[in-house]
PDB file of N, CA, C and O in Angstrom:
ATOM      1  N   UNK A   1      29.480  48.731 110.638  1.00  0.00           N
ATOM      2  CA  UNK A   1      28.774  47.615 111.256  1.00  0.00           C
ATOM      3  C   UNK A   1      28.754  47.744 112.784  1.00  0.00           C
ATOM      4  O   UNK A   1      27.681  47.422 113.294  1.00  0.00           O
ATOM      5  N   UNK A   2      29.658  48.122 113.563  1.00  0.00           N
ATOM      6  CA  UNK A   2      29.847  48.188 114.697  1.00  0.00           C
ATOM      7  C   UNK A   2      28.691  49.281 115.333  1.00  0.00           C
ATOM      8  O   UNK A   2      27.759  49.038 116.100  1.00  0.00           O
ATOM      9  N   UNK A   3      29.131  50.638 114.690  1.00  0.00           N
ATOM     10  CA  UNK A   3      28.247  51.227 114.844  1.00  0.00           C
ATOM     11  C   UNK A   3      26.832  51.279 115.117  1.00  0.00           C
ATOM     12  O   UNK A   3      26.233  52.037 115.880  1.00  0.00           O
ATOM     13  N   UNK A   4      26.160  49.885 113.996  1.00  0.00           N
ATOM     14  CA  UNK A   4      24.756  50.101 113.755  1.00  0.00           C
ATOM     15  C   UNK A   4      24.460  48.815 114.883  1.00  0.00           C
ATOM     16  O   UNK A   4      23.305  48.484 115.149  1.00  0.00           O
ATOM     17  N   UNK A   5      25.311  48.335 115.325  1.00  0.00           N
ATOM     18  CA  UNK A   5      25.220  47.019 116.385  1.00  0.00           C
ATOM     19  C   UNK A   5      25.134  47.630 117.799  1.00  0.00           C
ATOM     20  O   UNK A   5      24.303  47.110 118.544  1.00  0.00           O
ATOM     21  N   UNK A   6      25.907  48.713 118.311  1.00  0.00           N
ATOM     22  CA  UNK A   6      25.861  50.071 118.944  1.00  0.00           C
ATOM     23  C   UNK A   6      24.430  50.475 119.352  1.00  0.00           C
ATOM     24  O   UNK A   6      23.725  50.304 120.346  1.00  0.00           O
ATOM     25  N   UNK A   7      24.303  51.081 118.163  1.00  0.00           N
ATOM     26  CA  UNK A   7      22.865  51.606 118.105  1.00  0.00           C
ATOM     27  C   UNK A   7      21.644  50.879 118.184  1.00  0.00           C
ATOM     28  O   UNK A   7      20.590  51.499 118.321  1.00  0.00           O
ATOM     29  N   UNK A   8      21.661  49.603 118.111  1.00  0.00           N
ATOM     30  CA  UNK A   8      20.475  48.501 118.253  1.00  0.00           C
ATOM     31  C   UNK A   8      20.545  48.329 119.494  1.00  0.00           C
ATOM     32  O   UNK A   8      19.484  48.413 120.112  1.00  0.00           O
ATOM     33  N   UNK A   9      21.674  48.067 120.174  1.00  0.00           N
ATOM     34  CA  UNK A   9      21.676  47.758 121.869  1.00  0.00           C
ATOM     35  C   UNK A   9      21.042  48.393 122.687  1.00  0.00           C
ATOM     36  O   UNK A   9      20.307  48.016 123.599  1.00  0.00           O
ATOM     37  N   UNK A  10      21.507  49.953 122.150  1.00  0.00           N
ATOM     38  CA  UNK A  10      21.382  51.017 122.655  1.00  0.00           C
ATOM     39  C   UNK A  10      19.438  51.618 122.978  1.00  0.00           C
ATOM     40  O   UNK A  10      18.806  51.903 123.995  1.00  0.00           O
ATOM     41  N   UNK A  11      19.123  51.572 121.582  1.00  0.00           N
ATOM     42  CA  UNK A  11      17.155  51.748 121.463  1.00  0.00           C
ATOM     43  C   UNK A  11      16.948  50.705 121.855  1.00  0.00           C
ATOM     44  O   UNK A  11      15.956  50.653 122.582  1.00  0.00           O
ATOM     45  N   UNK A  12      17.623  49.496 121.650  1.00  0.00           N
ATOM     46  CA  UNK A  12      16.176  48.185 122.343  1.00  0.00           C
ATOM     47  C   UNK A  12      17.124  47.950 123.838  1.00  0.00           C
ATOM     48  O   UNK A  12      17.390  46.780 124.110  1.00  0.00           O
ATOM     49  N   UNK A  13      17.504  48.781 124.563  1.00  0.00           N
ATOM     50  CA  UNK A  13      18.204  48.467 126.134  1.00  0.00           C
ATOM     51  C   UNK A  13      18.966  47.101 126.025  1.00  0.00           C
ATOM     52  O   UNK A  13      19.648  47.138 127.048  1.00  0.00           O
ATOM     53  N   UNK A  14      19.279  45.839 125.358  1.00  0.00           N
ATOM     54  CA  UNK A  14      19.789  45.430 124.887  1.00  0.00           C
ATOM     55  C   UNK A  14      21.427  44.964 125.567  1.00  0.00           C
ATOM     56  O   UNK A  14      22.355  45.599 125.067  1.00  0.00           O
ATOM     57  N   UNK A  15      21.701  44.224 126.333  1.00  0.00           N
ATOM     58  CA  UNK A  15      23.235  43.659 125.880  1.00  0.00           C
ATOM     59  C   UNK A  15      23.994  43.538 124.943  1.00  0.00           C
ATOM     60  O   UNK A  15      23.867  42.666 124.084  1.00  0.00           O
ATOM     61  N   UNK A  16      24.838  44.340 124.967  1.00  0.00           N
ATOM     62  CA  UNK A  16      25.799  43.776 123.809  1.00  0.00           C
ATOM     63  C   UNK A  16      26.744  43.762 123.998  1.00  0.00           C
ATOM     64  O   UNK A  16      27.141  44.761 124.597  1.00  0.00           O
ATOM     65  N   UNK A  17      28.059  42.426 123.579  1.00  0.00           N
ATOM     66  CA  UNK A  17      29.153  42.574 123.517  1.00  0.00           C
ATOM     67  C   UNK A  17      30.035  43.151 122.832  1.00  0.00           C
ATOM     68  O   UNK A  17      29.914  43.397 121.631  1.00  0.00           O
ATOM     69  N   UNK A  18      31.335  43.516 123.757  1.00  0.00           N
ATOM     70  CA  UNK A  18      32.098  44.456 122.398  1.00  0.00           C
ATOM     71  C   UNK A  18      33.664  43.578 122.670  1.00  0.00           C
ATOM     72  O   UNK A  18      33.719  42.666 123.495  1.00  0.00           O
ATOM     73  N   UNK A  19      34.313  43.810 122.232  1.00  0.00           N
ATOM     74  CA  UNK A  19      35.945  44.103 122.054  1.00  0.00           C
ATOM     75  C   UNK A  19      36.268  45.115 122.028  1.00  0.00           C
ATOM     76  O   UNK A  19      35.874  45.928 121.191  1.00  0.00           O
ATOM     77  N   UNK A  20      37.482  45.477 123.391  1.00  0.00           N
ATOM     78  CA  UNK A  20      37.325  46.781 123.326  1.00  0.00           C
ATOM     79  C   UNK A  20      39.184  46.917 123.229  1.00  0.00           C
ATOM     80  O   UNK A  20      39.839  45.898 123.446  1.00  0.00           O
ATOM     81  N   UNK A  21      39.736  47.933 122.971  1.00  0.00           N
ATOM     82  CA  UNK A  21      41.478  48.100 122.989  1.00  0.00           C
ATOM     83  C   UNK A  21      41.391  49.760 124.048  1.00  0.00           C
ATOM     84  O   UNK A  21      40.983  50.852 123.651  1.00  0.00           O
ATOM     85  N   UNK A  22      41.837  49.463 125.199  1.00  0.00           N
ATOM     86  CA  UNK A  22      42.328  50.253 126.146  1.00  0.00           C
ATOM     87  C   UNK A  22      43.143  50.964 125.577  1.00  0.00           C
ATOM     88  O   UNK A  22      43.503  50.780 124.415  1.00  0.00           O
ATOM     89  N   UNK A  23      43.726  52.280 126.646  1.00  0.00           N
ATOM     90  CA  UNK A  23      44.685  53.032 126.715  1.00  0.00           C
ATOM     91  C   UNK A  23      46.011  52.514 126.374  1.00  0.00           C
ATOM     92  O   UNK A  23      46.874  52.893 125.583  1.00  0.00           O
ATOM     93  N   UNK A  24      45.913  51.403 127.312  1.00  0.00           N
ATOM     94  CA  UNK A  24      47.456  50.717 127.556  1.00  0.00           C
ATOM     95  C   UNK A  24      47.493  49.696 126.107  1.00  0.00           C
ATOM     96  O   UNK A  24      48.303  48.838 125.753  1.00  0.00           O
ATOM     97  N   UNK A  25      46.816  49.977 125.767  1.00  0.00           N
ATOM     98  CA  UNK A  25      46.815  48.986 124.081  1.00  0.00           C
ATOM     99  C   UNK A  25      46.503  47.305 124.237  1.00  0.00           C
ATOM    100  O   UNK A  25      47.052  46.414 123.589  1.00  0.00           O
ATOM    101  N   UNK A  26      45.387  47.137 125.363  1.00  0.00           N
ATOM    102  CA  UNK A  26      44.890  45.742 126.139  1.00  0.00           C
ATOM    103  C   UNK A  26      43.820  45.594 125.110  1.00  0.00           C
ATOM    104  O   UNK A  26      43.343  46.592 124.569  1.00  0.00           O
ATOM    105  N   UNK A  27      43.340  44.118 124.756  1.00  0.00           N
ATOM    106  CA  UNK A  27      42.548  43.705 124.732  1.00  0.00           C
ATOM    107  C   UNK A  27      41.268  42.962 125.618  1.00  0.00           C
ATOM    108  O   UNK A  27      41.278  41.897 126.236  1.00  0.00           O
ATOM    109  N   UNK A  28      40.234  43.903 125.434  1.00  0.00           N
ATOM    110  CA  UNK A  28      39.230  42.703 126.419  1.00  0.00           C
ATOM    111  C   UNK A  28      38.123  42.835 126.026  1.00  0.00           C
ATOM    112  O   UNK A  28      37.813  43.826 125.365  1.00  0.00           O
ATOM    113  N   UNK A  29      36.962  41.552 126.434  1.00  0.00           N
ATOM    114  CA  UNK A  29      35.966  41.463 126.092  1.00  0.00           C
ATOM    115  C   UNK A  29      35.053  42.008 127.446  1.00  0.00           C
ATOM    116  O   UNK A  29      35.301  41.855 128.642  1.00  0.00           O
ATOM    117  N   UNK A  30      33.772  42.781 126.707  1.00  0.00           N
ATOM    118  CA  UNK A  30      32.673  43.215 127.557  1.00  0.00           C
ATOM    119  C   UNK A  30      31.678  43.239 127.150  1.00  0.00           C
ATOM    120  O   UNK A  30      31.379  43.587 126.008  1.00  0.00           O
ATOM    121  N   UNK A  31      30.748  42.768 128.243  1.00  0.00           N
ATOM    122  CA  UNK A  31      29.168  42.864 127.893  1.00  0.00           C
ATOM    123  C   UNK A  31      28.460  44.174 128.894  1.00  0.00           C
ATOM    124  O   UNK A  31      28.250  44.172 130.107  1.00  0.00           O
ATOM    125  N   UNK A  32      28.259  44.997 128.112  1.00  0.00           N
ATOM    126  CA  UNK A  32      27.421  46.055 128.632  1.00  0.00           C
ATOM    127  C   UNK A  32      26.520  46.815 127.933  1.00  0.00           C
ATOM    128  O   UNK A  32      26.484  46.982 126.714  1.00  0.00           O
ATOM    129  N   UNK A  33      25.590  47.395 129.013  1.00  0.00           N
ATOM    130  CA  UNK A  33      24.269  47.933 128.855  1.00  0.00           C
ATOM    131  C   UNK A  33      24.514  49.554 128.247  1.00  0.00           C
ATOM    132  O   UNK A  33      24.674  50.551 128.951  1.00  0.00           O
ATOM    133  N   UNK A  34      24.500  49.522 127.234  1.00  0.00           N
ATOM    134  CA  UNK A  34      24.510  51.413 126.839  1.00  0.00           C
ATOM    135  C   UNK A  34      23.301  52.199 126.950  1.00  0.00           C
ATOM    136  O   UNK A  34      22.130  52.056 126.599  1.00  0.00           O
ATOM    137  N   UNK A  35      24.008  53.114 127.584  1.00  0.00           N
ATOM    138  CA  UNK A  35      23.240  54.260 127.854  1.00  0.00           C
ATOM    139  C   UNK A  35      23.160  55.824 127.288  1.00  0.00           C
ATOM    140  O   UNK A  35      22.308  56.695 127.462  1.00  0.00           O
ATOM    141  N   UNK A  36      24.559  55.811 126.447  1.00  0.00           N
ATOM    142  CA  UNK A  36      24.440  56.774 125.790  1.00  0.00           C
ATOM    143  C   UNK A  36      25.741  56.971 124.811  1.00  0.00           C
ATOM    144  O   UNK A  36      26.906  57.269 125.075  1.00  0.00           O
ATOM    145  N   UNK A  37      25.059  56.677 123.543  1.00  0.00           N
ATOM    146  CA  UNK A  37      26.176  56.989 122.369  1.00  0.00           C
ATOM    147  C   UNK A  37      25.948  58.556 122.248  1.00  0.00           C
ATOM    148  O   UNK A  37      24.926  59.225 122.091  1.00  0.00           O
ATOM    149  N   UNK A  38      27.549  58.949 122.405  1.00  0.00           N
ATOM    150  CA  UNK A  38      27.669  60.125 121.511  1.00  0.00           C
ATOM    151  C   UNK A  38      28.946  60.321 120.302  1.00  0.00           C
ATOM    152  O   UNK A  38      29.067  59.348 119.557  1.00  0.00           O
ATOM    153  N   UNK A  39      29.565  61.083 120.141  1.00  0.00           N
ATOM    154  CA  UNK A  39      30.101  60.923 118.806  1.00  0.00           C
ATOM    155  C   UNK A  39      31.436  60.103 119.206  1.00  0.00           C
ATOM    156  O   UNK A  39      31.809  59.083 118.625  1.00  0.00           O
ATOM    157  N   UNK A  40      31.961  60.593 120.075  1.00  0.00           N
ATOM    158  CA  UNK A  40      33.083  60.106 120.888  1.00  0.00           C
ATOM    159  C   UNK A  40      33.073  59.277 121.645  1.00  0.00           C
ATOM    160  O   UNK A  40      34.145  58.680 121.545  1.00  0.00           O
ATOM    161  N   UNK A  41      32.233  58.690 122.679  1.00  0.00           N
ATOM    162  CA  UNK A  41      32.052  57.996 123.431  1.00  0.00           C
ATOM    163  C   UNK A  41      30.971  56.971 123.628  1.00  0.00           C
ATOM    164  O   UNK A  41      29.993  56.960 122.880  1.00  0.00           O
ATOM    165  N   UNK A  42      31.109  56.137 124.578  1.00  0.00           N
ATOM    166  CA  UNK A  42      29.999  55.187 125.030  1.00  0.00           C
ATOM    167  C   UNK A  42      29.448  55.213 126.434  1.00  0.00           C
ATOM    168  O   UNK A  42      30.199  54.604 127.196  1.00  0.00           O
ATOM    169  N   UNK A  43      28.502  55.663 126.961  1.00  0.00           N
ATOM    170  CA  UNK A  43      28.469  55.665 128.285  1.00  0.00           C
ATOM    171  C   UNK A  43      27.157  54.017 128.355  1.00  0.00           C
ATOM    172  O   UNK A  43      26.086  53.681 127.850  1.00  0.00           O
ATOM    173  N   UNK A  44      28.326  53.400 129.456  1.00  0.00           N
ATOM    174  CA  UNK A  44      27.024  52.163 129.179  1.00  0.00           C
ATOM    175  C   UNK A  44      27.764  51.236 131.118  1.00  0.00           C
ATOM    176  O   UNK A  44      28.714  51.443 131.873  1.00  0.00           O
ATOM    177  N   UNK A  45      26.689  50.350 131.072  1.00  0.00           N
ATOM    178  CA  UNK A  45      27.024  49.605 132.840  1.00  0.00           C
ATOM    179  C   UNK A  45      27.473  48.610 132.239  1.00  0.00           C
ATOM    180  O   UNK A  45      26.801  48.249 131.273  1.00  0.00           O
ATOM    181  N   UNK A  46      28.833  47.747 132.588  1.00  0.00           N
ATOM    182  CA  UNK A  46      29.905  47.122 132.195  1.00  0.00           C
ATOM    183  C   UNK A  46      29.364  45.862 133.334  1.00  0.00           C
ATOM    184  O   UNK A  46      29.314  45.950 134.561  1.00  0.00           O
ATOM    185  N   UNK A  47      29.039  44.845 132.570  1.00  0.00           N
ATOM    186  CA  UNK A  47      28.801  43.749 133.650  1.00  0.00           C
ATOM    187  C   UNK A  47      29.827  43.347 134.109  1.00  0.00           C
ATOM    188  O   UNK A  47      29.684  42.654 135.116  1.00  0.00           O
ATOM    189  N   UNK A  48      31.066  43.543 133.688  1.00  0.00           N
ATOM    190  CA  UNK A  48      32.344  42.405 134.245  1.00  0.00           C
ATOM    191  C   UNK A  48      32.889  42.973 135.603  1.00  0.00           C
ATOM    192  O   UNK A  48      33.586  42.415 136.451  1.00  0.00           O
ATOM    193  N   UNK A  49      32.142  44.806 135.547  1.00  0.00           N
ATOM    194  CA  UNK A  49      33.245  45.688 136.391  1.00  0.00           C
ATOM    195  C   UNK A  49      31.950  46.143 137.317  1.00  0.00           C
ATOM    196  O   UNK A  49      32.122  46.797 138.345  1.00  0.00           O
ATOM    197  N   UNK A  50      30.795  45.786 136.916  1.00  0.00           N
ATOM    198  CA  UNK A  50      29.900  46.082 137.572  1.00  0.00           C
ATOM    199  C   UNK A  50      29.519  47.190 138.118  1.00  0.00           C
ATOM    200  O   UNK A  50      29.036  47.135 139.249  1.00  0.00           O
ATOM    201  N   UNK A  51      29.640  48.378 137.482  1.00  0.00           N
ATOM    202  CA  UNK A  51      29.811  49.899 136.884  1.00  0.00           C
ATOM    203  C   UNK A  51      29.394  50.417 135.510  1.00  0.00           C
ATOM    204  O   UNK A  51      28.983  49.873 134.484  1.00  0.00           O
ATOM    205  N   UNK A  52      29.564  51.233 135.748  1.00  0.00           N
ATOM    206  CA  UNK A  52      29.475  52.285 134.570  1.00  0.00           C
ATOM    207  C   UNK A  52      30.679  52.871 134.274  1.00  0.00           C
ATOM    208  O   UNK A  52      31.403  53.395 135.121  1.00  0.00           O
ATOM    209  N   UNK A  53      31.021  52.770 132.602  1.00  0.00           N
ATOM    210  CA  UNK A  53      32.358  53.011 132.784  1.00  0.00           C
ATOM    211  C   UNK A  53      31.557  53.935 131.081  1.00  0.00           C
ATOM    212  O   UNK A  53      30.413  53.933 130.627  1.00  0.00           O
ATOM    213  N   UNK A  54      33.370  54.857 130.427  1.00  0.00           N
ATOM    214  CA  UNK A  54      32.873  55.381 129.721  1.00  0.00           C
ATOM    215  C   UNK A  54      33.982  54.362 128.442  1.00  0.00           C
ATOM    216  O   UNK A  54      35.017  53.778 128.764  1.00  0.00           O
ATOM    217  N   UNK A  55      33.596  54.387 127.525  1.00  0.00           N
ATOM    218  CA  UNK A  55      34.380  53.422 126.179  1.00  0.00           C
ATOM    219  C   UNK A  55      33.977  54.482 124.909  1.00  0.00           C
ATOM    220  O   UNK A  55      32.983  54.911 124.323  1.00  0.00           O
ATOM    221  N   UNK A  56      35.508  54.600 124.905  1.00  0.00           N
ATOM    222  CA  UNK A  56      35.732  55.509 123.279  1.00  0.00           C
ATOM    223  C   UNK A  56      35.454  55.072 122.048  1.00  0.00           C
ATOM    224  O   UNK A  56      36.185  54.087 121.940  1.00  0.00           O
ATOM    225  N   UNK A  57      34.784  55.199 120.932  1.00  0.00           N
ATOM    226  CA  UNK A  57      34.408  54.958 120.387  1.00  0.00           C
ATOM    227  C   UNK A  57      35.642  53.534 119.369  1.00  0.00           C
ATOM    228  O   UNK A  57      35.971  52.375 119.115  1.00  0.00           O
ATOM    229  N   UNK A  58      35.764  54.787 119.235  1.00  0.00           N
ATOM    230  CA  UNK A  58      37.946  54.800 118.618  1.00  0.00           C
ATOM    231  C   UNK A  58      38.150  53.019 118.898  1.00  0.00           C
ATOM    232  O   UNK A  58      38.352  52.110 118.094  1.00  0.00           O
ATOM    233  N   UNK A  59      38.019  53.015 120.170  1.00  0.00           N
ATOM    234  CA  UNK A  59      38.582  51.780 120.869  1.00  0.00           C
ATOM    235  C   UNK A  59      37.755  50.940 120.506  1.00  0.00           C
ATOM    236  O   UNK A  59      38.374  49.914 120.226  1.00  0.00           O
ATOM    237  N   UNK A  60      36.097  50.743 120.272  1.00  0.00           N
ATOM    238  CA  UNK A  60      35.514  49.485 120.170  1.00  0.00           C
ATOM    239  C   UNK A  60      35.875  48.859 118.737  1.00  0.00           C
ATOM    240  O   UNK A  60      35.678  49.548 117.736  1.00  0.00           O
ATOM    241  N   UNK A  61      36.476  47.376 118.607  1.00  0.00           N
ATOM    242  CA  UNK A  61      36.898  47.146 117.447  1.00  0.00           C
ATOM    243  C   UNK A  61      35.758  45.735 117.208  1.00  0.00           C
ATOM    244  O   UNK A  61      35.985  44.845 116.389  1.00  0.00           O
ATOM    245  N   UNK A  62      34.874  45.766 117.854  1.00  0.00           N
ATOM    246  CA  UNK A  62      33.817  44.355 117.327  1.00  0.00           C
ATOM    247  C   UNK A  62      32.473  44.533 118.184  1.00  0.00           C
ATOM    248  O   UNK A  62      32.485  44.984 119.330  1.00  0.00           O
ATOM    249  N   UNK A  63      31.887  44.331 117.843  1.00  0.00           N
ATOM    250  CA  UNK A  63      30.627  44.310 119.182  1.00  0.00           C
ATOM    251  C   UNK A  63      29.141  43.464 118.416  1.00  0.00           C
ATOM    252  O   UNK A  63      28.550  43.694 117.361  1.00  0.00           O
ATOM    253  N   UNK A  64      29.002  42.834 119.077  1.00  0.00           N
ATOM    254  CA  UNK A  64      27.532  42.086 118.635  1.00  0.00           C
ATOM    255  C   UNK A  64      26.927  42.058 120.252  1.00  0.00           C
ATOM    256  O   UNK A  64      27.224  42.315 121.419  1.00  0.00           O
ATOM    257  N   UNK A  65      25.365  41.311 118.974  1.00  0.00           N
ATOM    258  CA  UNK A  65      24.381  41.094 120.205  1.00  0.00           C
ATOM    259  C   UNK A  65      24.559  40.223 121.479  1.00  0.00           C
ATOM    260  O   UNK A  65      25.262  39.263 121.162  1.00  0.00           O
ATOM    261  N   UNK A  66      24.335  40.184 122.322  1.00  0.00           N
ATOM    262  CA  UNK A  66      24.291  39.386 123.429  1.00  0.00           C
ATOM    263  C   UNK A  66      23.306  38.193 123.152  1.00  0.00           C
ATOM    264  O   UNK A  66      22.111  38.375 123.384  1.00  0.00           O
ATOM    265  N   UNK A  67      23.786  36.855 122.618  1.00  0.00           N
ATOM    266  CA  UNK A  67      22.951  35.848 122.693  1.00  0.00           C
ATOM    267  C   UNK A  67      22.321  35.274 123.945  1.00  0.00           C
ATOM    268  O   UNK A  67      23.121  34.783 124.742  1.00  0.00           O
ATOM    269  N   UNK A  68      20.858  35.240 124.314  1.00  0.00           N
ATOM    270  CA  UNK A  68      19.769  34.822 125.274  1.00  0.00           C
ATOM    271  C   UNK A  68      20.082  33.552 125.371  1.00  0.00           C
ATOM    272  O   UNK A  68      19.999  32.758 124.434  1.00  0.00           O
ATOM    273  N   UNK A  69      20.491  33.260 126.596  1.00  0.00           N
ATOM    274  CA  UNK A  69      20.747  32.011 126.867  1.00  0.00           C
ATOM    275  C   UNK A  69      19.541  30.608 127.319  1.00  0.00           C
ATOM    276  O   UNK A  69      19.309  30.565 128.527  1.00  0.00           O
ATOM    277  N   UNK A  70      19.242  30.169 126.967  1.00  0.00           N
ATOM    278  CA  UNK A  70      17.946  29.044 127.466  1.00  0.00           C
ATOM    279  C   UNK A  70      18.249  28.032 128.594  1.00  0.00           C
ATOM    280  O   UNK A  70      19.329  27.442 128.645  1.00  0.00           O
ATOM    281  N   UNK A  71      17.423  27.881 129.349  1.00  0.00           N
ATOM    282  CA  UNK A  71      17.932  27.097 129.765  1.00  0.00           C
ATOM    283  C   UNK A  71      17.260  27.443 131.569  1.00  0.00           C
ATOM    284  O   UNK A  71      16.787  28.578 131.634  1.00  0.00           O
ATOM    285  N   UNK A  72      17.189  26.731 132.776  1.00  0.00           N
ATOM    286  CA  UNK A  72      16.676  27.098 133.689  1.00  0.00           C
ATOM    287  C   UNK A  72      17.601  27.648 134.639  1.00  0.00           C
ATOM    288  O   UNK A  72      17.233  27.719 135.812  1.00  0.00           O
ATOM    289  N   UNK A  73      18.662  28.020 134.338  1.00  0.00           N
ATOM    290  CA  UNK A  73      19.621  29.232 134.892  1.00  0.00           C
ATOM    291  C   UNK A  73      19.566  30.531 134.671  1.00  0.00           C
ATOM    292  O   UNK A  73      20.141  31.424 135.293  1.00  0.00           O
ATOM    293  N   UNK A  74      18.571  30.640 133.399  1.00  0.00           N
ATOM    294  CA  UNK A  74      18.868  31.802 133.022  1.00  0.00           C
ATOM    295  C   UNK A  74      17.986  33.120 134.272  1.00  0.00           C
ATOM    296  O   UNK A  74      18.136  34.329 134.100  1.00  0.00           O
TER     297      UNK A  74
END
């Protein structure tokens, strides 16, 4: 499931959030833009860090769509 949530972000440019488990065995939540799944990795721009960072596959343990917010802030 994760995977194919991955891959939707990914072809439609797409936000998506993940849950991710670090090195140090951290939990955190991120919303970022992927740019490139490969078997091992995620290369995608991390809104929280405001970068591009790389996320192991291994590590993402949830990820959905980014719900569109309404509203005149958006």
């Amino acid at each position: 499931m994760v995977d194919q949530v991955l891959k939707r972000g990914w072809r439609r440019g797409e936000v998506t959030q993940i849950i991710y488990l670090d090195r140090q065995g951290r939990m955190t939540q991120r919303r970022i833009r992927i740019y490139t799944l490969n078997g091992e990795e995620v290369e995608a721009y991390c809104c929280e860090r405001r970068a591009f960072r790389r996320f192991k596959r291994q590590g993402i343990l949830a990820a959905m769509k980014e719900e569109r917010r309404s509203g005149p802030w958006q």
